[in-house]
N, C-alpha and C positions, 0 to 999 in steps of 0.2 A: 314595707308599707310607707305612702309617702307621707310629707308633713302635714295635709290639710286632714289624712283618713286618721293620724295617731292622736290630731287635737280634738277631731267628732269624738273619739273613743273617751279620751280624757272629761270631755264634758258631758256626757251620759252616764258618770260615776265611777268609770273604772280608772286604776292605778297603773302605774305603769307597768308593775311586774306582770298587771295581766293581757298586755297588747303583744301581740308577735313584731318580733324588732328583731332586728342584726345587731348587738350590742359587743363592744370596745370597750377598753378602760386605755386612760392615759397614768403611770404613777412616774416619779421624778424623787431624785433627792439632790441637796444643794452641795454636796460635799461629798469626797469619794474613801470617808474615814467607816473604819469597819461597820460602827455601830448604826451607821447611816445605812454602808450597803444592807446592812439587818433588817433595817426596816423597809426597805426599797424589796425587798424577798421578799415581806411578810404583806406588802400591798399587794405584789404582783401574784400570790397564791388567795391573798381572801379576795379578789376581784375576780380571778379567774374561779374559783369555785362559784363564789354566790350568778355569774353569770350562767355558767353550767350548772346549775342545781333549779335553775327558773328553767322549765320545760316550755313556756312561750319562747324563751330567746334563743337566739342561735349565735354562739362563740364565735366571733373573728376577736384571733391575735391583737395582741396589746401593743400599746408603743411606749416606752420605756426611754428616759434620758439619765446618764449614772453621772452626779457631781457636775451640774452646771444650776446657775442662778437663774432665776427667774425673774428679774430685772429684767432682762431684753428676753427676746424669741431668736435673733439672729441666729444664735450657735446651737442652738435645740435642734437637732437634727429631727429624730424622732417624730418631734411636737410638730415640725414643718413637712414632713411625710404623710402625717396624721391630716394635715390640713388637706393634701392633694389627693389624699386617699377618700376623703370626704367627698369632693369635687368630682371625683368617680363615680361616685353612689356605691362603693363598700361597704359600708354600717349607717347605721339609723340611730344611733342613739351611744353618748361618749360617758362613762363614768370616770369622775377624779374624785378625789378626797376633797381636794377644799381648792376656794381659789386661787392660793397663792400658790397651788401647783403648775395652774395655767401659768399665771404672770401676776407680777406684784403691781404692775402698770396698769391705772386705770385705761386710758386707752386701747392700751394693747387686750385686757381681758374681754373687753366690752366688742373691739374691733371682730376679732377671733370668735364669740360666740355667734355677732349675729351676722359672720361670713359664714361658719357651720350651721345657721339658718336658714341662709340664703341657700345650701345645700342639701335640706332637707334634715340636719341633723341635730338633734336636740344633745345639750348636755347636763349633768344631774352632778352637782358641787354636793359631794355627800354630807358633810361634815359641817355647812353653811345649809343645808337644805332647803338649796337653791334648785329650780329646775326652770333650766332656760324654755319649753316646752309649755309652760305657764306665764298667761298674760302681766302677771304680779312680778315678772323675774325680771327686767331689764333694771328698774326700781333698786329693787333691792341687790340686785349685782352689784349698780353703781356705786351702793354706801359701802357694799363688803370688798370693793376694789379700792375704794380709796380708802381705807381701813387699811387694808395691805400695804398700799403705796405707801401711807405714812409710817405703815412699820419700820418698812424699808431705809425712810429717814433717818426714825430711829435708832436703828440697827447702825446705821453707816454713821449717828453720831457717838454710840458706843465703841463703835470700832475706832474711831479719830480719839476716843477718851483713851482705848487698850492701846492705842499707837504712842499717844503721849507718857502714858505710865509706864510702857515700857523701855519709853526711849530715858527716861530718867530711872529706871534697874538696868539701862545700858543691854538691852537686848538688842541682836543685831535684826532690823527688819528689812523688808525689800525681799526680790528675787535671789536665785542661786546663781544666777548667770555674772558671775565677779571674778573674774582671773585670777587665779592663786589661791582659791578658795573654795571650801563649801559650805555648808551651814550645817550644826547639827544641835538641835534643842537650841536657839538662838544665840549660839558663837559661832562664830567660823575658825575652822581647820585649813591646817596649809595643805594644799595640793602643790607637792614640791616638783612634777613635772612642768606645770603651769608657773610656778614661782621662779623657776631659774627663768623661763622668759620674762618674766617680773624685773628681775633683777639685770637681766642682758639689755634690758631696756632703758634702764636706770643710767645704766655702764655706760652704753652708748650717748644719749643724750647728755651726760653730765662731763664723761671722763672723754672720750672720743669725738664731744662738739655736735654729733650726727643732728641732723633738723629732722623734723617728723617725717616728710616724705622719704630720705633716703633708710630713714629707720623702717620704715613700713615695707620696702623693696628688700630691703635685707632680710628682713623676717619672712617676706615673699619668698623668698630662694630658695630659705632653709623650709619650706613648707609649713609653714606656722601662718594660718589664715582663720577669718572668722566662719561665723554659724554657716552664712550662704555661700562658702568658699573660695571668699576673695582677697585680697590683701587688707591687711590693716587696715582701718581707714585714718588720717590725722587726727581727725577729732576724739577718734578710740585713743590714740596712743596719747592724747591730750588728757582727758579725762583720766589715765591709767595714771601719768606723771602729781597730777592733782589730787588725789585722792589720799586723802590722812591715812585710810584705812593702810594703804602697804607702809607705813612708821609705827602703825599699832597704836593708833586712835581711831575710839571711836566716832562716827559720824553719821548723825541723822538728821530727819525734817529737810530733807531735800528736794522732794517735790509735793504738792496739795493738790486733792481735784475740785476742778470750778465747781463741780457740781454731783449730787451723789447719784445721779439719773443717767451719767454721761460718764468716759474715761477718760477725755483730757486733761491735763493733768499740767499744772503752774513749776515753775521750776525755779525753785526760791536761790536769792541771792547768796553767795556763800559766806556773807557775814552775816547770814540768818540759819545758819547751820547749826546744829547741837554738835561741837568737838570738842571731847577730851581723851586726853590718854586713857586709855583702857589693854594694857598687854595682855589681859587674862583671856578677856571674850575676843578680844583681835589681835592674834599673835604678828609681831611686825614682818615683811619679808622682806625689807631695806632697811638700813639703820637711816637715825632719825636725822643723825646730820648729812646724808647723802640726799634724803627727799629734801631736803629744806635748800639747801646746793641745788638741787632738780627746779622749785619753784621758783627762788629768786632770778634762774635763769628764764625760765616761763614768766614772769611778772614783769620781767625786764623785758624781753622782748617783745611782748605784748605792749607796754606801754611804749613804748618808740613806734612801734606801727599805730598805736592809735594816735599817738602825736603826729606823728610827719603826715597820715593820713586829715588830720582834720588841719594843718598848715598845707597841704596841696601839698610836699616838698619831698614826700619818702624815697628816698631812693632817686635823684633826678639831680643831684650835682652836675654829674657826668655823664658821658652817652650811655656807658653801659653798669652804672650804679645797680648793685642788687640784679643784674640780669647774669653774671659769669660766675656759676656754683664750680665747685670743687666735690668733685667725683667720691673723691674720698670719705671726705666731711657731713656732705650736705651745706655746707658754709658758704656764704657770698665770699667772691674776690674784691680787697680791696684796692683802689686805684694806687698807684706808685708813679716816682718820676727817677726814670734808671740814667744817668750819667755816663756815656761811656767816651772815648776818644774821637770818636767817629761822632758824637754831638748827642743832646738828652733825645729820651724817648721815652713818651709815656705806656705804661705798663698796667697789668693787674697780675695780683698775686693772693692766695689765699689766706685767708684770716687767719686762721692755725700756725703756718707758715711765718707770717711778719708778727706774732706774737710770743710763737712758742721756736721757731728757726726749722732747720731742715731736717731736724732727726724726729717733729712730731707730724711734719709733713713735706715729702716731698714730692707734690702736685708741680708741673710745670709753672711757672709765667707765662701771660699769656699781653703781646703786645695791638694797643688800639688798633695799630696800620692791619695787621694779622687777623683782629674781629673785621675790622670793615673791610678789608678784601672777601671776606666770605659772605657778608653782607650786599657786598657792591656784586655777587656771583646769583644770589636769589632774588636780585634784583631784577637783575638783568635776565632772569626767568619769569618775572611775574610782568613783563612790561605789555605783553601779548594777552594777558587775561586779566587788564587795568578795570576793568567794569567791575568783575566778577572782585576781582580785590576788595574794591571801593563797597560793593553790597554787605559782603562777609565781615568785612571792619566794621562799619556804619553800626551791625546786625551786634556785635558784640559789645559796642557801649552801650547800643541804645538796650540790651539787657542787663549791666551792668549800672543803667541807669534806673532800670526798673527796679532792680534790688532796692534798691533805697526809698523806696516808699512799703516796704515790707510791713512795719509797724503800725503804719496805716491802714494797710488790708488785711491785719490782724485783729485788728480794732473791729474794723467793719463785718468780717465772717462773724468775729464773735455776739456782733449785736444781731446779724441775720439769725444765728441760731437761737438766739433771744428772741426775736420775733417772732420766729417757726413755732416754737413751745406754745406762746400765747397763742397764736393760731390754732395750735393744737384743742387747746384746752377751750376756746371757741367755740370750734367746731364738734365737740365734744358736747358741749353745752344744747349748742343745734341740733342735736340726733337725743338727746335723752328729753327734747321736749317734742322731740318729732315733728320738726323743722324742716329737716330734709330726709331722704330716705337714704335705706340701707347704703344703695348701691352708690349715692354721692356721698357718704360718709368716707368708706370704705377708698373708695377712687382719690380724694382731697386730702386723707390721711394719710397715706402712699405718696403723695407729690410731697407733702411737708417732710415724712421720715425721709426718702430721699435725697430734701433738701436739704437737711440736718447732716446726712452719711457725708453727703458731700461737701457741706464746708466745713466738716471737723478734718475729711480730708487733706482740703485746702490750706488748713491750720497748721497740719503736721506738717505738709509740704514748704508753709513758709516759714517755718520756726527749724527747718535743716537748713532752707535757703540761709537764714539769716545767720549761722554760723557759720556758714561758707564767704557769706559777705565780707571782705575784709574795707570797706570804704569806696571802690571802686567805682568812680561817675565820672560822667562830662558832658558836655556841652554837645550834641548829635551832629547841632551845624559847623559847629569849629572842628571839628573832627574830618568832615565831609571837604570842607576846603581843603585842609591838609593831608590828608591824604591823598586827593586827588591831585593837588601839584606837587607833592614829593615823588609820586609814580611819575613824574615826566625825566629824573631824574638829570635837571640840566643842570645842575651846579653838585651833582654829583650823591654818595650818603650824606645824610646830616641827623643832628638827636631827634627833631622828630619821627624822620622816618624810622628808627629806631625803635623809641619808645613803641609806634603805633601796630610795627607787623613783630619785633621780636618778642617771644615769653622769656624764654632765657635761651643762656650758652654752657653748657656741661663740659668739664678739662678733663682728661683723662691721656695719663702717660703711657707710654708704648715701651714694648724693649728695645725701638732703634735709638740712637741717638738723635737727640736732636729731631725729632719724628714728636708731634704732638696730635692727639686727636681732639676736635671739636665736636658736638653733638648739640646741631641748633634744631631750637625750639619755636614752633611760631604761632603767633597764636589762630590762627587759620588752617592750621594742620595736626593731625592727631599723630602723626609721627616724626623722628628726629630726622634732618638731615645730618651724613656725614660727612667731614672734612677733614684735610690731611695736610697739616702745617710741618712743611720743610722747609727747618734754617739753615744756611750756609754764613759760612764766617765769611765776613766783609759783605755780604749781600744780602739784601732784602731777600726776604722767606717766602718763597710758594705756598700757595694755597691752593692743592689739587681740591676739588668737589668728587663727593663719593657718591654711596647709594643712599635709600631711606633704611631705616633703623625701623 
C-alpha cells in the first residue's frame, strides 16, 4: 500500500494495526557483552511475533546490527541495507524500540526517517510513541532526537570522568594492539614471543648503535612485520623505544577527542602524560636503566636534528656529511683526515669504528676521491636526461616546501569542519520549519557529511606528514639555478651537486680484499645503484659501476 492510500486510512480512524502493510523491525544493541546480546534476542523474537500475530501484516525479515553505536550510521551495515531495501519498495512500514536505536544524532534521525518517507515508508519509535506516518511526528522527533544526542554528550562526559578515575587506580586503558602485551581486567600481561622482539629492539638501538631504519630492515628479514604486512615503520620502532610502559610504568592521558560527535583525536604532549611506576599492573620487559640509555639516545638525537635543522647547517660541513651510513650500524660516517707517505687524504669512516676501534666495527673507510668517482659516473648518465633531472629535483623541494605549512592547513581543515557542523545544524533548522524540502535537505546534508569525511581525512593525512617532516625546505628558484648549472658539469662534482641529487651512500664489506661495495642512493630513484671500489697499493682505486639493487 503506498504512502498517500496508508495516511486516507489513518485519517478515517483507523490504526495502524489495522491497515495491510509489509511490515519490518530494525533492533540494534551498543555493545557485543552477553547481557546486551540477551536483549538484542529478546527484540528480535517480541517484534517478529507481534508482526506475525497482526493478520493485516505481512513479515519481511528484520535487519539487525550486533554491538555498534549509534552515534554515526556509517558502519551499520544492516541499518544501510535497510535504507536501500526501502528505496526498492520492500516494506511499507519499519518498527524500532526507541530512537536512539536509529541514531543518537539529531540530523542523522531526522535525515533517515524523512528519506524512508520519501520512499513511501513509515516508521513507529515504539517506546517514544513516535509514528513518523503522523502529521505531529517530525515535531516531536526533533525534541526526542536531541534528547538523545545530548545523552550521548552526557554519556562521553562520564566516560572522560571513568577515564580519569581510572587512570588514577592506575588501570591500563587504550586498545590491545601494544607489542609485548595484552590486556586482561586492566593490566597487561607479557606476551613473551612479542617481548623478546621488545627487547631485540632495545639491544639493537642501544647496545649495537642500529638507527631506526636499519632496525626496521633487520626485523624485515627475520619476518617480523606489522598488521598490513610490511616492515616496521620508524616511527613504530620510535614510539616502541619511548614508551614508559616497557620499564614498568604506567602511562596515560595520551590522546583527547576534539570532540564527542567526531574520532579525531589530540595527541597531548608527553609532559602532560600521567607516568609513574607501576610494576604490578605493567610488568617491565626492559630494565629501567636500558630504557632510559634507549631515550637519552632518542632525546639526543632528536635535539641535534632539530637544532642544525632550524641553524640551516645539519649535516653540511662536508660534501658528504650524514650522507655515507655504515651498513652495519645504521650509523653516519664520520669525515677523517688519513696521513700517509704518499701525502694526506681525506677519508670517512664509521662512527662505531673511530669511537669504539675495529673489534666493534669493522666497516671499510671509505675515501672522498672514491665517493666522487662514483659520483662523477651518475653524472655522466644523467647529462642526456638534464631536463627531466631539473623537473624531478625542482618536484621534490617544491614538496618538501610544502610540508611546512602543514600546521597551517591543520588549522584550516579544522575550522572547515567547524563550519560544516554549523552548516549543519542550519540547515536542519530550514527543514524543521519547512523551509526547504525533503529532497534539498537530504542532497545539502550529503555534501556537508562529505565535507567533513573528507577533511578529518585530510587531517589524518597531515598529521602522518608532519612526523615524517623532519625541517626540510628551500628556496624553488635557488634550487632551479643550481641545479641546472651543476648538470653542465664544467668545473667538474662539487657539494652542491651533491647535496641536490644524492640521499645517501651505504658501505658494505666484501670477502675480497680490498674490494668495497657502494650502494648509492638518489633521491630521484627508488633503487640503489651499485658500485665496486678497487684499491691497489700505490694507485688510486677503481670505481667499476654495477647493476640496480
Amino acid at each position: 500500500m503506498d504512502l498517500y492510500s496508508i495516511r486516507r486510512e489513518l485519517n478515517s480512524g483507523k490504526s495502524i494495526y489495522d491497515i495491510p502493510m509489509r511490515v519490518t523491525y530494525y533492533a540494534r544493541v551498543s555493545t557485543e557483552k552477553d547481557e546486551q546480546l540477551h536483549s538484542l534476542s529478546a527484540q528480535i523474537k517480541y517484534y517478529s511475533d507481534m508482526i506475525k500475530q497482526n493478520s493485516n501484516w505481512k513479515f519481511v525479515e528484520g535487519y539487525i546490527d550486533e554491538g555498534l553505536s549509534a552515534t554515526s550510521v556509517k558502519k551499520r551495515e544492516s541499518f544501510l541495507t535497510m535504507i536501500e531495501d526501502a528505496k526498492s519498495g520492500k516494506f511499507d512500514f519499519v518498527i524500532t524500540k526507541e530512537i536512539s536505536r536509529f541514531s543518537r544524532n539529531t540530523v542523522d534521525s531526522i535525515q533517515y526517517t524523512q528519506q524512508l518517507l520519501t520512499c513511501g515508508v513509515g516508521v513507529l519509535f515504539q517506546s517514544d510513541n513516535i509514528n513518523t506516518l503522523l502529521p505531529d511526528s517530525e515535531l516531536r522527533l526533533t525534541i526526542m532526537s536531541s534528547i538523545a544526542q545530548d545523552e550521548v554528550r552526557k554519556i562521553s562526559e562520564r566516560v572522560r570522568f571513568g577515564f580519569r578515575r581510572a587512570i588514577e587506580k592506575g588501570s591500563v586503558l587504550g586498545n590491545n594492539k601494544i607489542w609485548g602485551y595484552k590486556k586482561d581486567n586492566g593490566k597487561l600481561v607479557i606476551v613473551e614471543e612479542e617481548a623478546e622482539i621488545i627487547r631485540e629492539i632495545f639491544d639493537m638501538y642501544v647496545n649495537r648503535h642500529f638507527g631506526m631504519r636499519v632496525i626496521s630492515r633487520v626485523l624485515g628479514e627475520k619476518g617480523i612485520k606489522n598488521s598490513r604486512n610490511n616492515d616496521l615503520a620508524a616511527s613504530t620502532i620510535r614510539n616502541i623505544i619511548s614508551n614508559p610502559k616497557y620499564k614498568g610504568y604506567y602511562c596515560g592521558n595520551k590522546t583527547q577527542k576534539y570532540d564527542y560527535r567526531h574520532n579525531a583525536r589530540k595527541y597531548i604532549e608527553p609532559g602532560e602524560w600521567v607516568v609513574y611506576e607501576d610494576k604490578e599492573n605493567v610488568p617491565p620487559i626492559v630494565s629501567e636503566e636500558l630504557w632510559e640509555r634507549a631515550n637519552r639516545i632518542l632525546n639526543k638525537r632528536g635535539t641535534a636534528i632539530k637544532e642544525a635543522a632550524a641553524a640551516g647547517a645539519y649535516n653540511n660541513r662536508y660534501r658528504y656529511s650524514g650522507k655515507i651510513i655504515c651498513m652495519n650500524h645504521g650509523t653516519s660516517y664520520h669525515h677523517k683526515i688519513y696521513r700517509y707517505k704518499s701525502g694526506v687524504r681525506e677519508a670517512w669512516q664509521c662512527k662505531v669504528y673511530t669511537e669504539k676501534g675495529k673489534s666493534a666495527c669493522d666497516s671499510p673507510a671509505v675515501y672522498t676521491t672514491e665517493s666522487d668517482e662514483a659520483m662523477k659516473k651518475i653524472c655522466g648518465d644523467m647529462i642526456a636526461q638534464k631536463a627531466d633531472i631539473i623537473r624531478d629535483l625542482i618536484k621534490i623541494y617544491a614538496d618538501a616546501a610544502g610540508r611546512s605549512t602543514i600546521e597551517r592547513e591543520l588549522a584550516q581543515y579544522r575550522l572547515n569542519i567547524n563550519d560544516l557542523m554549523k552548516k549543519k545544524d542550519r540547515l536542519l533548522e530550514l527543514s524543521i520549519q519547512g523551509r526547504i524540502s525533503d529532497d534539498e535537505f537530504e542532497y545539502r546534508n550529503n555534501l556537508f557529511n562529505a565535507g567533513i569525511e573528507e577533511a578529518e581525512d585530510k587531517i589524518r593525512q597531515l598529521e602522518e606528514d608532519r612526523e615524517k617532516n623532519k625541517g626540510i625546505a628551500g628556496m624553488i628558484s635557488t634550487f632551479r639555478e643550481l641545479i641546472s648549472s651543476e648538470l653542465d658539469f664544467e668545473e667538474g662534482i662539487s657539494d652542491g651537486m651533491v647535496d641536490a641529487i644524492l640521499d645517501r651512500i651505504e658501505v658494505k664489506k666484501t670477502d675480497r680484499k680490498n674490494v668495497v661495495q657502494l650502494y648509492v642512493y638518489l633521491k630521484t630513484e627508488d633503487k640503489a645503484r651499485l658500485f665496486l671500489v678497487k684499491r691497489k697499493r700505490g694507485s688510486e682505486a677503481s670505481v667499476c659501476a654495477g647493476s640496480y639493487t
